[in-house]
Backbone as a chain_set.jsonl record, in Angstrom:
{"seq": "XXXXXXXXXXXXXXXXXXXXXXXXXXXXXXXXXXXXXXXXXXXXXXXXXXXXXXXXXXXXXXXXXXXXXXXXXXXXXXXXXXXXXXX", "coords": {"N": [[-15.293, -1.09, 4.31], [-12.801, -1.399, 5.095], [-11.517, -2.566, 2.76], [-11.442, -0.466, 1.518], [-9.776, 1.625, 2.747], [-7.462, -0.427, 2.271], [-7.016, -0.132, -0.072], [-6.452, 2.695, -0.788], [-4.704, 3.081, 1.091], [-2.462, 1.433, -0.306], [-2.159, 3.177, -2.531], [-1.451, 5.283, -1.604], [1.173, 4.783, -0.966], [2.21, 4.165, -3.036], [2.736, 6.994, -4.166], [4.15, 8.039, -2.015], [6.557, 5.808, -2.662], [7.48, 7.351, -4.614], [8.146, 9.973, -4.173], [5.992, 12.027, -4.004], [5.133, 13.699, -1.947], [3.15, 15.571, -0.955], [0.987, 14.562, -2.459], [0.729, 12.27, -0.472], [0.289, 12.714, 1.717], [-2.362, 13.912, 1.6], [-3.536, 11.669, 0.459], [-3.346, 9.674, 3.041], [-4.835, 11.515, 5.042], [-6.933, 11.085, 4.041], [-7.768, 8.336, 4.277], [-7.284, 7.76, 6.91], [-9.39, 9.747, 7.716], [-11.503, 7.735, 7.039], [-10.968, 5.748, 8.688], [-9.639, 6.5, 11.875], [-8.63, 5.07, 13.681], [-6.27, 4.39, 12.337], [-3.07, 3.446, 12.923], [-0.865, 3.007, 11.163], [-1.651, 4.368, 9.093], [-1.31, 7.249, 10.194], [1.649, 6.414, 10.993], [2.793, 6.872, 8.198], [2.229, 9.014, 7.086], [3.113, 10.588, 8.711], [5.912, 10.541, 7.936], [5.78, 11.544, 6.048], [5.586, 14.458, 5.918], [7.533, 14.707, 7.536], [9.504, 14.953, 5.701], [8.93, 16.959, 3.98], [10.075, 18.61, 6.036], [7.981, 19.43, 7.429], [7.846, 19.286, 10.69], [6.767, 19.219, 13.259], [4.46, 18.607, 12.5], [4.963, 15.736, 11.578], [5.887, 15.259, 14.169], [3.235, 15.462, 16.048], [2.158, 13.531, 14.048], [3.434, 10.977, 14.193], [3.262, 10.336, 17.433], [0.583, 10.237, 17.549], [0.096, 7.451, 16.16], [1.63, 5.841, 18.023], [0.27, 6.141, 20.472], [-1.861, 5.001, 19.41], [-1.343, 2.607, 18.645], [0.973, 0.827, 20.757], [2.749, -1.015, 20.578], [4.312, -1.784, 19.045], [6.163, 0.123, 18.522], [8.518, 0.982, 18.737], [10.828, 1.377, 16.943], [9.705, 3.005, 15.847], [9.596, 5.569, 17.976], [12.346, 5.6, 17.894], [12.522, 7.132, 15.425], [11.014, 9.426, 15.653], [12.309, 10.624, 17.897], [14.691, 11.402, 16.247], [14.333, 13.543, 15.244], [13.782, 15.598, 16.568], [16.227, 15.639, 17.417], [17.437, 16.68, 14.675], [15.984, 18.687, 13.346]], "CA": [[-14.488, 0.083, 4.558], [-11.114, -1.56, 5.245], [-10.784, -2.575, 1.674], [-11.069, 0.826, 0.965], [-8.874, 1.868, 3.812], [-6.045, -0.789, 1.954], [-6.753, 0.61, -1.763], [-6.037, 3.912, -0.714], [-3.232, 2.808, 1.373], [-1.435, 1.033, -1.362], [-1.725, 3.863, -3.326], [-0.669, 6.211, -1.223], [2.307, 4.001, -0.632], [3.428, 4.578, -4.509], [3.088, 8.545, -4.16], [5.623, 8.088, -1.031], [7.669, 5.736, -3.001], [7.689, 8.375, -6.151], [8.386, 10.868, -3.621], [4.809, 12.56, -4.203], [4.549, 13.958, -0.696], [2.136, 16.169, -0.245], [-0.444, 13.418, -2.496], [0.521, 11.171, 0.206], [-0.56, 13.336, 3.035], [-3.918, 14.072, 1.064], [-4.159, 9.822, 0.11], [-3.56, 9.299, 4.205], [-5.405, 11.939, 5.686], [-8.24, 10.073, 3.337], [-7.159, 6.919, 5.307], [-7.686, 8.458, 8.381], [-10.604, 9.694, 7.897], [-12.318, 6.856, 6.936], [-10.46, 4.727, 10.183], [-9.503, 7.353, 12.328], [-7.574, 4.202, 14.427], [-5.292, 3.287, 11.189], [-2.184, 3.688, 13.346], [-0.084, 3.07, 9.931], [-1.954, 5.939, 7.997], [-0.421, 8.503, 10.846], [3.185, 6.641, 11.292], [3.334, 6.81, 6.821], [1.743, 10.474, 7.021], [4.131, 11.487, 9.722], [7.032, 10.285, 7.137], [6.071, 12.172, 4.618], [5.646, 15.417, 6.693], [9.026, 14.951, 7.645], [10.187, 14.62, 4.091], [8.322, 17.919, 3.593], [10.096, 19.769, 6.959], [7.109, 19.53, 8.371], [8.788, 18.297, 11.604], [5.988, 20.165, 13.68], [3.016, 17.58, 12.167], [5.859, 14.779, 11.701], [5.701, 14.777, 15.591], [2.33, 15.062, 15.86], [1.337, 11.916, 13.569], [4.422, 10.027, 15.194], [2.811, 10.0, 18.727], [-0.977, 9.698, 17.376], [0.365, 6.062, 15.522], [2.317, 5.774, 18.862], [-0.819, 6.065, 21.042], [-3.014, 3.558, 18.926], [-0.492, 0.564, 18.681], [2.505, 1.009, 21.478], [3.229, -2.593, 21.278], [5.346, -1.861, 17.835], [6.616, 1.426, 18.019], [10.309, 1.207, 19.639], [11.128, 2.515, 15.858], [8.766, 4.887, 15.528], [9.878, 6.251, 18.793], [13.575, 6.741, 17.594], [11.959, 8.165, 14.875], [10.25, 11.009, 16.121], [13.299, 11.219, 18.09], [15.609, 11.932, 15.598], [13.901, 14.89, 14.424], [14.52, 16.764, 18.082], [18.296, 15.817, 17.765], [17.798, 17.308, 13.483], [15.621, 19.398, 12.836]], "C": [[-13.012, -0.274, 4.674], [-10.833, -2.391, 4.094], [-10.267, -1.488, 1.137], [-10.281, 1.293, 1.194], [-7.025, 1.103, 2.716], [-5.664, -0.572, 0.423], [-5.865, 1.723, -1.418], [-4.488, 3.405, 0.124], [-1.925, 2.459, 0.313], [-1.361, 2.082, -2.527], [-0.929, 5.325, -3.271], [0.821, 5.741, -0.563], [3.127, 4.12, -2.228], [3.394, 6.106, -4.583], [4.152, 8.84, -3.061], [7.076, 7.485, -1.946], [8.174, 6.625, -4.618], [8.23, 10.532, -6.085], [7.101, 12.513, -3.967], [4.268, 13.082, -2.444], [3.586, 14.184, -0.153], [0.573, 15.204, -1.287], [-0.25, 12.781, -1.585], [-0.074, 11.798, 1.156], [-2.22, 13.29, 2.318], [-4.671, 12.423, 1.13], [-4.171, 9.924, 2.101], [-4.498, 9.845, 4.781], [-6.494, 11.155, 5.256], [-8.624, 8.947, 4.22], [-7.801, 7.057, 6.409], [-8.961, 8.907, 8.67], [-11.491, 8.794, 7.588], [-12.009, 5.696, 8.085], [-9.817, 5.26, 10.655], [-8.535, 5.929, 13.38], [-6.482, 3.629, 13.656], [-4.038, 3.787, 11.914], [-1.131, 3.82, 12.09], [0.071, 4.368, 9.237], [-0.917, 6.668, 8.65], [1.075, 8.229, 10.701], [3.437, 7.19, 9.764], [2.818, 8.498, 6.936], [3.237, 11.389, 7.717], [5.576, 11.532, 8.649], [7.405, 11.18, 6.121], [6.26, 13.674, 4.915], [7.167, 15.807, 6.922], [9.763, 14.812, 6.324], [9.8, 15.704, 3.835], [9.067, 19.221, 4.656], [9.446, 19.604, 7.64], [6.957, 18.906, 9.846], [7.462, 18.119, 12.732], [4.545, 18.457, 13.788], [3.731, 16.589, 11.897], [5.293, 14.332, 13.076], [4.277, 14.316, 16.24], [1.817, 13.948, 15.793], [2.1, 10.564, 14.253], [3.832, 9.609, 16.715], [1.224, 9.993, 18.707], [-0.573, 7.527, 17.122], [1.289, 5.343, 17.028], [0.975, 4.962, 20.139], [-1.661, 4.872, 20.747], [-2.037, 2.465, 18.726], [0.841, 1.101, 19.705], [3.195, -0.127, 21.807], [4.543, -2.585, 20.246], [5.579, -0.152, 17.246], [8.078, 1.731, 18.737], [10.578, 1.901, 18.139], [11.207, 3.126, 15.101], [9.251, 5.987, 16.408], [11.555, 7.031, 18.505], [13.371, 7.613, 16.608], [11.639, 9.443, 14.518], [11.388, 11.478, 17.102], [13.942, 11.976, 17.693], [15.398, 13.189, 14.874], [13.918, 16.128, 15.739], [15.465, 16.902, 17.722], [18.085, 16.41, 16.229], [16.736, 17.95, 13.07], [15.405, 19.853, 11.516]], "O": [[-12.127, 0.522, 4.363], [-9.83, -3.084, 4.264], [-9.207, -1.329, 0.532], [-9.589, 1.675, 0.251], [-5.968, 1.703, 2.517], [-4.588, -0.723, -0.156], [-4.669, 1.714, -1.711], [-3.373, 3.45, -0.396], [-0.832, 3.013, 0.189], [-0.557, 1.884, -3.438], [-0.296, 6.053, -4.035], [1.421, 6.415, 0.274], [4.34, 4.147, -2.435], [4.329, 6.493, -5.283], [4.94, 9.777, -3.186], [8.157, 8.063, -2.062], [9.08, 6.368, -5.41], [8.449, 11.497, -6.817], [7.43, 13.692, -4.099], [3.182, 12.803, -1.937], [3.038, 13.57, 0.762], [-0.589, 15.219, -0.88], [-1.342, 12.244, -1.4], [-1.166, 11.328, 1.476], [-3.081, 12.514, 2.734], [-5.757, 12.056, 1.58], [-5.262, 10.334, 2.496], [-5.317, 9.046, 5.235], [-7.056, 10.492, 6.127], [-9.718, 8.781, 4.76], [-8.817, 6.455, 6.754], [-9.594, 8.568, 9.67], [-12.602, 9.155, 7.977], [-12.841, 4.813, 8.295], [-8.715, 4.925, 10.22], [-7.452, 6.405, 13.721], [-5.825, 2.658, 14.033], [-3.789, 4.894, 11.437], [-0.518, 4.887, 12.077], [1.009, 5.098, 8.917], [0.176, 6.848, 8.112], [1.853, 9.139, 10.413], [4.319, 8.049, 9.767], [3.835, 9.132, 6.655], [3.969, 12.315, 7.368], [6.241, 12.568, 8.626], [8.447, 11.519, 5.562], [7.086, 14.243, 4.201], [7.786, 16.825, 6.613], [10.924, 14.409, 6.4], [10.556, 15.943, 2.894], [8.881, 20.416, 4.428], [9.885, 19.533, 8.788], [6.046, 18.125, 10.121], [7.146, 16.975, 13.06], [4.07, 17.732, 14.663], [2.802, 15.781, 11.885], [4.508, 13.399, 13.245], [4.08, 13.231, 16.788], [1.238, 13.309, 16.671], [1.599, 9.522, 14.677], [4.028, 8.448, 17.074], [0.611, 9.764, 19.75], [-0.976, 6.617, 17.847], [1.56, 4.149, 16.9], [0.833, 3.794, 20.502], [-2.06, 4.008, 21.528], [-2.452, 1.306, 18.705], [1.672, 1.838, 19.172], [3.929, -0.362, 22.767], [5.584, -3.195, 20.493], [5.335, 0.467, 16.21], [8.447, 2.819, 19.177], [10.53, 3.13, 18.18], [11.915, 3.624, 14.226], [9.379, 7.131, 15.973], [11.95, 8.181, 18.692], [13.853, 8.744, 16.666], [11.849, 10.211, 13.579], [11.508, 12.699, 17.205], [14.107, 13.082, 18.208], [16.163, 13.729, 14.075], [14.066, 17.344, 15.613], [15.927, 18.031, 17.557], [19.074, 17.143, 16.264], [16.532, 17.547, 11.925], [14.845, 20.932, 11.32]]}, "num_chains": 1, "name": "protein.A"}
């Protein structure tokens, strides 16, 4: 399962960098559901959300990926900040 988990990752890592948003939400949520602890899936989901507006489910996936790893999220945290202070 966590090959699968890093197929799909890496491919939903070229629909982010091709600016394919809303496939990347679809490729992560995938992610996610198959390792519902992939802290990554949510922070790269949350990214794209916010690339979409979607500030709302931005925040959201920002403090799920927050929750499951808080050892490496100082900036993730300004992150999800910076979308209070911009909207």
């Amino acid at each position: 399962m966590n090959l699968i988990c890093s197929v799909l990752y890496s491919r939903l890592c070229i629909h982010a960098e091709l600016n394919e948003y809303e496939q990347a939400i679809e490729d992560f949520s995938k992610a996610i559901e198959l390792n519902p602890n992939y802290a990554g899936a949510y922070y790269n989901r949350g990214i794209a959300y916010a690339k979409l507006n979607q500030h709302e489910r931005a925040i959201e996936d920002y403090n799920k990926a927050i929750e499951l790893n808080p050892a490496s999220c100082g900036g993730l945290r300004k992150q999800r900040d910076s979308i209070f202070r911009n909207p």
